[in-house]
Kinemage of the C-alpha trace (Angstrom):
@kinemage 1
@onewidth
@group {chain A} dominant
@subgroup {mainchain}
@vectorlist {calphas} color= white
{ca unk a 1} P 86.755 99.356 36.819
{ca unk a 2} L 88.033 97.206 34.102
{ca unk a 3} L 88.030 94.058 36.788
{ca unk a 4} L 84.944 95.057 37.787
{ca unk a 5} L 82.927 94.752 34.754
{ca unk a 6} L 84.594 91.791 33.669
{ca unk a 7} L 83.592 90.379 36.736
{ca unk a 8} L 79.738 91.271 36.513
{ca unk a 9} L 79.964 90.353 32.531
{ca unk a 10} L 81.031 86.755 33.374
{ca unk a 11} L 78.657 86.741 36.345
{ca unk a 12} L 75.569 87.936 33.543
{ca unk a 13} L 76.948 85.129 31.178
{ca unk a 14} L 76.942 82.252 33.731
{ca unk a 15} L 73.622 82.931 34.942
{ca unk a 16} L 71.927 83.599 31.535
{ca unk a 17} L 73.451 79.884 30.444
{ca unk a 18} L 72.346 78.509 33.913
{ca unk a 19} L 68.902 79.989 33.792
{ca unk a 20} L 68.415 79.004 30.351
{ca unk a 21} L 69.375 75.322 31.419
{ca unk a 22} L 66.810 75.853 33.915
{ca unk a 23} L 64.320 76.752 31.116
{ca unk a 24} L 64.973 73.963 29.035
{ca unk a 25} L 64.293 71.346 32.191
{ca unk a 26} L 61.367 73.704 33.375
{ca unk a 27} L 59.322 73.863 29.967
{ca unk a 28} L 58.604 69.820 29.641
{ca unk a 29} L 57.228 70.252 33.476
{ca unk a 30} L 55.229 73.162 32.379
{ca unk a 31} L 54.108 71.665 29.453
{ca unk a 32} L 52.670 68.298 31.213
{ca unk a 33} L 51.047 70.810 33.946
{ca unk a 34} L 49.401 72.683 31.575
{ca unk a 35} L 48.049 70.108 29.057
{ca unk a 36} L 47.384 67.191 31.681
{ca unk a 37} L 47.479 68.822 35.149
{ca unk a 38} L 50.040 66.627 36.353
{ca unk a 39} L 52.396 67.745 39.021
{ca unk a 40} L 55.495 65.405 37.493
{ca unk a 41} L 57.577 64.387 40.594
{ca unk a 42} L 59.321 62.431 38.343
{ca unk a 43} L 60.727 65.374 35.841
{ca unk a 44} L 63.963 65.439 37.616
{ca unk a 45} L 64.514 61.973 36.888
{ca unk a 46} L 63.827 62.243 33.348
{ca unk a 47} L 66.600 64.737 33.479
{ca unk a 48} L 69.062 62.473 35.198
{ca unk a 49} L 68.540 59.799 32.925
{ca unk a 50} L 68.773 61.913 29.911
{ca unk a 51} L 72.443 63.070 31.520
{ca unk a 52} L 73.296 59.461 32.124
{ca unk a 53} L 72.065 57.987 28.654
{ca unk a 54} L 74.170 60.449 26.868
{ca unk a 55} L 76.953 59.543 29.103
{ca unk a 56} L 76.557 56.075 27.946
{ca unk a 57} L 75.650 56.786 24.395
{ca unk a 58} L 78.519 59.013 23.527
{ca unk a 59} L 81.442 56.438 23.811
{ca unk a 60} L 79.248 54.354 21.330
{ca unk a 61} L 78.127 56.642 18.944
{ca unk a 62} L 79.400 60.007 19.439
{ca unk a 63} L 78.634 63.240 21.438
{ca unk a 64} L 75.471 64.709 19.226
{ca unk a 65} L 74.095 61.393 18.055
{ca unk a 66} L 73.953 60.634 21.978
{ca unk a 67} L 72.341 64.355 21.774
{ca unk a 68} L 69.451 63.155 19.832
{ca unk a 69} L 69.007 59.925 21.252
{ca unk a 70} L 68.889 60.024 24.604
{ca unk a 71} L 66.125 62.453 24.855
{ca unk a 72} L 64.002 60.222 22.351
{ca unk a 73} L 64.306 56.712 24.319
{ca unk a 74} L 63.345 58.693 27.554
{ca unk a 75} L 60.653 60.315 25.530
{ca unk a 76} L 59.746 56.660 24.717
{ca unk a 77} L 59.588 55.641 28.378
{ca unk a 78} L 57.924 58.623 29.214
{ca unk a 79} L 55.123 57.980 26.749
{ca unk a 80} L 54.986 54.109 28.316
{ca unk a 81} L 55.228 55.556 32.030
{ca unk a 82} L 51.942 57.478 30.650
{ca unk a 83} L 49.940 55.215 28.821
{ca unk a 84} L 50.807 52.041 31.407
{ca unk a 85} L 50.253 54.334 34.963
{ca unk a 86} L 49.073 57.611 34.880
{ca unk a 87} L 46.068 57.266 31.824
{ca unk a 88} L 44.212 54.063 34.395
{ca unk a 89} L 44.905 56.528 37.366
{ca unk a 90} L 43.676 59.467 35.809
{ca unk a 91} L 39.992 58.925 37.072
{ca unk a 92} L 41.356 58.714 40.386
{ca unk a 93} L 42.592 62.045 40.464
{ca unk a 94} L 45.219 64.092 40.830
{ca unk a 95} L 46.223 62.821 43.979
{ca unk a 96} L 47.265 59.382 42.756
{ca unk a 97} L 49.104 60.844 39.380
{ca unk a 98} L 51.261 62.728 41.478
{ca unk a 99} L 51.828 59.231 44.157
{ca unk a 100} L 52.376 57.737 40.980
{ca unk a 101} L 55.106 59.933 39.781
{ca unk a 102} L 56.776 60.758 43.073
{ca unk a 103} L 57.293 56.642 43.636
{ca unk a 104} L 58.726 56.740 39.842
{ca unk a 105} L 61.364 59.109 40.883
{ca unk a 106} L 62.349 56.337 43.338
{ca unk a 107} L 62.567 53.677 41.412
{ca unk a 108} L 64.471 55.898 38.998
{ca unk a 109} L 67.412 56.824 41.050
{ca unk a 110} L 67.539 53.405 42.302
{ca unk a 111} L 68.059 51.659 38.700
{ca unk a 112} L 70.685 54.626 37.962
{ca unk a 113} L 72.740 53.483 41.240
{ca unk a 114} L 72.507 49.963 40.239
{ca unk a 115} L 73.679 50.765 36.501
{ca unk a 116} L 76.521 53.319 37.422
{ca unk a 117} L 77.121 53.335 41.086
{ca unk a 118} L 76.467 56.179 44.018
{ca unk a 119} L 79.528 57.796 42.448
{ca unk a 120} L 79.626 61.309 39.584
{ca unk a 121} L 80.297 59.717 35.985
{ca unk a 122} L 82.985 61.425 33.650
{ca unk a 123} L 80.249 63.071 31.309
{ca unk a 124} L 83.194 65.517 29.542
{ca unk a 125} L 81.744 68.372 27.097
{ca unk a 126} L 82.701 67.557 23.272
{ca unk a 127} L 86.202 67.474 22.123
{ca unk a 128} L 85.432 69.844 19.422
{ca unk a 129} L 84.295 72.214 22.733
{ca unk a 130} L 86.675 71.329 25.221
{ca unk a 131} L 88.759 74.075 26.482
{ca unk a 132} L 87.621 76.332 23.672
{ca unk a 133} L 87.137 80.268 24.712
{ca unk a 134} L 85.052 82.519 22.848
{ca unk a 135} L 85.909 86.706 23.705
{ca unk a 136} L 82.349 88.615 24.162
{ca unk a 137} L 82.618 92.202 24.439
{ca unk a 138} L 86.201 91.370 26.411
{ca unk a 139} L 85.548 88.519 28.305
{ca unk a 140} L 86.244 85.079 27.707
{ca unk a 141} L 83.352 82.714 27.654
{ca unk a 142} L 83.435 78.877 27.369
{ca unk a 143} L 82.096 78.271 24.165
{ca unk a 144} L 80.234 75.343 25.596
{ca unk a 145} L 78.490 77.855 27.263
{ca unk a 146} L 77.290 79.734 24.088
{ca unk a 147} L 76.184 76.488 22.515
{ca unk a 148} L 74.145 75.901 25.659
{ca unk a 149} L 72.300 79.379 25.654
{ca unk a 150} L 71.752 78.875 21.807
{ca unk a 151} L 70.078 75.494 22.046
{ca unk a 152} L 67.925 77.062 24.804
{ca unk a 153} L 66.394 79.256 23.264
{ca unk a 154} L 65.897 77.295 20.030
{ca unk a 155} L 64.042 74.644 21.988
{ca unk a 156} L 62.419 77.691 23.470
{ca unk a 157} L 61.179 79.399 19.949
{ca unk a 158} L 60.051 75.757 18.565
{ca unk a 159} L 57.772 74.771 21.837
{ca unk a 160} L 56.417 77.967 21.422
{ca unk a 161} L 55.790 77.855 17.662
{ca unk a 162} L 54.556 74.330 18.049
{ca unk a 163} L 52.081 75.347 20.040
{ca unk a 164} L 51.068 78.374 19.212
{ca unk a 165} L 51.416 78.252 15.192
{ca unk a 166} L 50.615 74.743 14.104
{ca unk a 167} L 47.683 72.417 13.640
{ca unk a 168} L 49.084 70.038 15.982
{ca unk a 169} L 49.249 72.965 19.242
{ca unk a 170} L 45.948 74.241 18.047
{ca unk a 171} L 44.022 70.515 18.805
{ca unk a 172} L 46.246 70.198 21.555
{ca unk a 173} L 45.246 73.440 22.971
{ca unk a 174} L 41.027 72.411 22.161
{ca unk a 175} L 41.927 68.918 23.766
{ca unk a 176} L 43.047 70.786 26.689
{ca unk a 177} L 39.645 73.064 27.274
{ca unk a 178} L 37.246 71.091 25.795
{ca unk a 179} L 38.685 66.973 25.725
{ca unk a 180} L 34.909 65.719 24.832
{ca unk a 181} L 34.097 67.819 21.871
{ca unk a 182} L 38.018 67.176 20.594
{ca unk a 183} L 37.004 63.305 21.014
{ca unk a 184} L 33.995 63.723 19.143
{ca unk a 185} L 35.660 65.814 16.313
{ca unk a 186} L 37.337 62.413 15.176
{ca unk a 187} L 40.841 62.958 17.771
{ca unk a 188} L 42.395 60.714 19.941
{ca unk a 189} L 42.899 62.454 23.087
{ca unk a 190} L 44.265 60.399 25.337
{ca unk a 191} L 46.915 59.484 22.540
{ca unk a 192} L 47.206 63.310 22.720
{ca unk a 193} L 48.379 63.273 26.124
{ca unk a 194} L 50.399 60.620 25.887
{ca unk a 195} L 52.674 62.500 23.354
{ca unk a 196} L 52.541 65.486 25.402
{ca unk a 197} L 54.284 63.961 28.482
{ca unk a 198} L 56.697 61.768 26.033
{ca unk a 199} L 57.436 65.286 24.693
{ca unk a 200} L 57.906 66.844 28.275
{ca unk a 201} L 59.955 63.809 29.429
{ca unk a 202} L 62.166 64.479 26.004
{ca unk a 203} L 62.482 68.280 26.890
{ca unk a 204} L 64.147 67.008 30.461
{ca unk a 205} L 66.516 64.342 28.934
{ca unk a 206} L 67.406 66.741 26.387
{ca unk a 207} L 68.013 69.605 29.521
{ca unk a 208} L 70.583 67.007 30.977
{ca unk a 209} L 71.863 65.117 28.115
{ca unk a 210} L 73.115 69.140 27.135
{ca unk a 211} L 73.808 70.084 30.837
{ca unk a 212} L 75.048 66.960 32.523
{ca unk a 213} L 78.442 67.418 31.627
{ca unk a 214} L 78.434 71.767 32.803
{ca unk a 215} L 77.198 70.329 35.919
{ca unk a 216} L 77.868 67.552 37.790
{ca unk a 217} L 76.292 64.064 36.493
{ca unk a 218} L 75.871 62.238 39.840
{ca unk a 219} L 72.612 59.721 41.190
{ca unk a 220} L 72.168 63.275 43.135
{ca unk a 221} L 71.260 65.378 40.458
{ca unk a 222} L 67.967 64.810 40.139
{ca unk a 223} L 67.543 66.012 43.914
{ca unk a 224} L 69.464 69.143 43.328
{ca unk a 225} L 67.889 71.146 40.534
{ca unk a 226} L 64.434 68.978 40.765
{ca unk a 227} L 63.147 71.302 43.492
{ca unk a 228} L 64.964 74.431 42.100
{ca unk a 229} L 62.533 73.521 38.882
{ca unk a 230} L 59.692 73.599 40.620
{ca unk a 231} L 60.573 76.785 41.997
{ca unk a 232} L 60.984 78.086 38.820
{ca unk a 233} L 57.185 77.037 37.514
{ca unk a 234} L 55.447 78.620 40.755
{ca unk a 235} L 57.134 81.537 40.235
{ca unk a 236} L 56.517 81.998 37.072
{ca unk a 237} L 53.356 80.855 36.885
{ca unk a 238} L 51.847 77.095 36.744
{ca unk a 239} L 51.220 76.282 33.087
{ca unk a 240} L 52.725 79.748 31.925
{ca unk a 241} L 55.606 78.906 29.330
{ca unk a 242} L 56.997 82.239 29.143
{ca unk a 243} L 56.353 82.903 32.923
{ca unk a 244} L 58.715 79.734 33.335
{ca unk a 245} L 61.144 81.357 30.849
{ca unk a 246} L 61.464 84.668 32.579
{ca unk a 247} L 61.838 83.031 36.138
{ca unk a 248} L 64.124 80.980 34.929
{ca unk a 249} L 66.848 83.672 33.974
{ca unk a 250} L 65.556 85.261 37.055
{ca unk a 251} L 66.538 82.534 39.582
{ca unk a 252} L 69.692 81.977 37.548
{ca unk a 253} L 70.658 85.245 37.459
{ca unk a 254} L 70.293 85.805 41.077
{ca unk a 255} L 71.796 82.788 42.290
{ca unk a 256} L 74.880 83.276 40.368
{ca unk a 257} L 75.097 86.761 41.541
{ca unk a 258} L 74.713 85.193 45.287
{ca unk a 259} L 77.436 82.641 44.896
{ca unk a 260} L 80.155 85.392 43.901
{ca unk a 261} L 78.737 87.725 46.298
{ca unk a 262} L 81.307 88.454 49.499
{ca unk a 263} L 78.638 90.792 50.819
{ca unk a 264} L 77.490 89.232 54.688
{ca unk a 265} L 74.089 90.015 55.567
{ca unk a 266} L 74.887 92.305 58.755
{ca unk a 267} L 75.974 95.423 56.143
{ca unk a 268} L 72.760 95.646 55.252
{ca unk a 269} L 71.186 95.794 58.840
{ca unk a 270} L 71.173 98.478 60.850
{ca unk a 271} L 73.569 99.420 63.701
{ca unk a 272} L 73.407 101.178 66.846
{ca unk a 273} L 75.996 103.815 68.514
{ca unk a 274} L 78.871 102.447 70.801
{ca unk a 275} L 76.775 103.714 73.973
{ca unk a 276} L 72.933 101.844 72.945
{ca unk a 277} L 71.842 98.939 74.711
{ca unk a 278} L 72.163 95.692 73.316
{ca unk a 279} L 69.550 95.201 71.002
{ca unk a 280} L 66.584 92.655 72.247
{ca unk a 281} L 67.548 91.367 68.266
{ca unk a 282} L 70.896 90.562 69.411
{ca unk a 283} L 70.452 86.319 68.925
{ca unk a 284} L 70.148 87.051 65.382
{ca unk a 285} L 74.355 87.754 65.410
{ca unk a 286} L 74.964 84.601 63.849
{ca unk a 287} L 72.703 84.706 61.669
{ca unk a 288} L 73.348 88.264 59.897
{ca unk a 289} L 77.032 86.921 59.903
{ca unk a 290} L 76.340 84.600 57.405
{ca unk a 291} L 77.769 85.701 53.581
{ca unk a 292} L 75.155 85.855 50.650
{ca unk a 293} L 77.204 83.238 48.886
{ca unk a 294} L 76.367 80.322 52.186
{ca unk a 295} L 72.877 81.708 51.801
{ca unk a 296} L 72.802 81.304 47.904
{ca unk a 297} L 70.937 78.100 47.740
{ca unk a 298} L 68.059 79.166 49.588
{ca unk a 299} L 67.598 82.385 47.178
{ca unk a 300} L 65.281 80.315 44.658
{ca unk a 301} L 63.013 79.699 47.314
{ca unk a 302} L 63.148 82.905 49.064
{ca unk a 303} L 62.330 84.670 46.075
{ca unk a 304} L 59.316 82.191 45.129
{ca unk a 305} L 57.960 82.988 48.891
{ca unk a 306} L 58.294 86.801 48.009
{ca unk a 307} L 56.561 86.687 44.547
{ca unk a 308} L 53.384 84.127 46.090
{ca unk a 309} L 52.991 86.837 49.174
{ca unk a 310} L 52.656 89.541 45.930
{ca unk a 311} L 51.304 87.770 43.127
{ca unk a 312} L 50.096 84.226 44.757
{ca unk a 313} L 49.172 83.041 41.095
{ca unk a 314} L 52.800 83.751 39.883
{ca unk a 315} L 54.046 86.294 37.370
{ca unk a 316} L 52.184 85.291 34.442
{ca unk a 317} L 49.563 82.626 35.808
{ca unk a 318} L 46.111 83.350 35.041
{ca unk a 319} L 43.773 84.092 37.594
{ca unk a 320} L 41.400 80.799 38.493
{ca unk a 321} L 37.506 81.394 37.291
């Protein structure tokens, strides 16, 4: 019993620090969405290059001055990727933003190969975190791990306070619903916007300049959990920040779950006597042999196909017109 809930304690740990990981990458993406309408193909590679700036920045300058840096100069080249591309596309539609940011992601991973090889870097946690266990309620958690989770949802409370409780959210929320009035109040929207997706493409660099070195910080990585992020903003709802923040622990939770799981899908299908006919089902055999944990990274998407065949706006979109 003992074993058994120390087992499901580190599995609830490990998926609360992965989905809130997930959250911190998935909240610049929802951000953008909701204040510009762009569908950022390139958010992924923000992330990456806030992984591999830090990687480069820390044997400079330190662990958390790399921290703080590397999401700003993305941030920076965010706001330029903005203000140079998307702002003279925007009257083209969305169509072309979303061209636009799905060649950047190209380019991206390209310039990263060229700078650090095809290979993983060695992006190492902080010394003053390295190998350091903290006990919570009996089980021992990498304290890395804790620090993670905290700075989650601290980015978490300030977006949300930013947005919700300042000046500065207030006219970005009026530039969002009504741009020319906003314009003719004396604001600069389009400078408006252009903060907004520096601030989004800071939220990813800062999701991998914290992550990178929990995961694995690789040209790939980008790929990997790019997709996985846009799970995680249809299922909780496009432009929804706290739909994004409860489908985030959601799909982190139940992946993790999935890849310690040594259930197989045939226990859960139903069997016939020794004397039944063969079942006109029977091809499926291989498949209901497979574990949960080979199926575990197709769960995100499995459960975003269940929640749009319920709620096809997501859990906390609002309903168009």
């Amino acid at each position: 019993m003992h074993l058994l809930s120390a087992t499901a304690g580190l599995v609830l740990v490990n998926g609360v620090s992965y989905g809130l990981l997930l959250f911190m990458l998935s909240s610049g993406l929802t951000l953008i969405f909701s204040m510009l309408g762009v569908l950022n193909f390139a958010h992924a590679s923000f992330y990456m290059l806030g992984a591999y700036f830090a990687y480069a920045l820390s044997g400079a300058v330190g662990f958390w001055a790399a921290l703080i840096v590397a999401p700003l100069v993305v941030g920076v080249a965010g706001a330029l990727f903005e203000r140079a591309v998307l702002r003279r596309l925007r009257a083209r539609g969305a169509l072309a933003e979303l061209l636009a940011t799905f060649g950047l992601a190209y380019v991206v991973v390209e310039l990263v190969q060229l700078a650090w090889g095809r290979g993983p870097v060695d992006y190492g946690v902080p010394a003053v975190f390295d190998g350091v266990l903290v006990h919570v309620g009996g089980i021992a958690v990498p304290a890395y791990r804790l620090f993670l989770m905290g700075l989650a949802c601290a980015i978490a409370l300030l977006v949300w306070v930013a947005f919700r409780a300042t000046r500065t959210g207030l006219i970005l929320q009026a530039a969002l619903s009504q741009p020319a009035m906003t314009q003719a109040l004396g604001y600069d929207v389009p400078s408006l916007y252009t903060g907004v997706f520096a601030c989004g493409a800071a939220l990813a660099a800062l999701a991998g300049a914290a992550g990178g070195n929990v995961l694995v910080t690789e040209p790939g990585m980008a790929a990997t959990v790019g997709s996985v992020v846009f799970v995680v903003v249809v299922v909780g709802g496009l432009g929804s920040l706290g739909g994004a923040f409860v489908a985030s622990l959601l799909i982190g939770l139940l992946q993790t779950w999935a890849v310690t799981s040594d259930a197989t899908l045939d226990q859960w299908w139903p069997r016939g006597g020794a004397g039944d006919a063969v079942s006109p089902l029977s091809f499926l055999s291989p498949v209901l042999h497979l574990s949960v944990a080979q199926l575990a990274p197709a769960v995100p998407y499995l459960l975003m196909v269940a929640v749009l065949l319920w709620r096809p706006r997501g859990l906390f979109g609002v309903r168009e017109g």
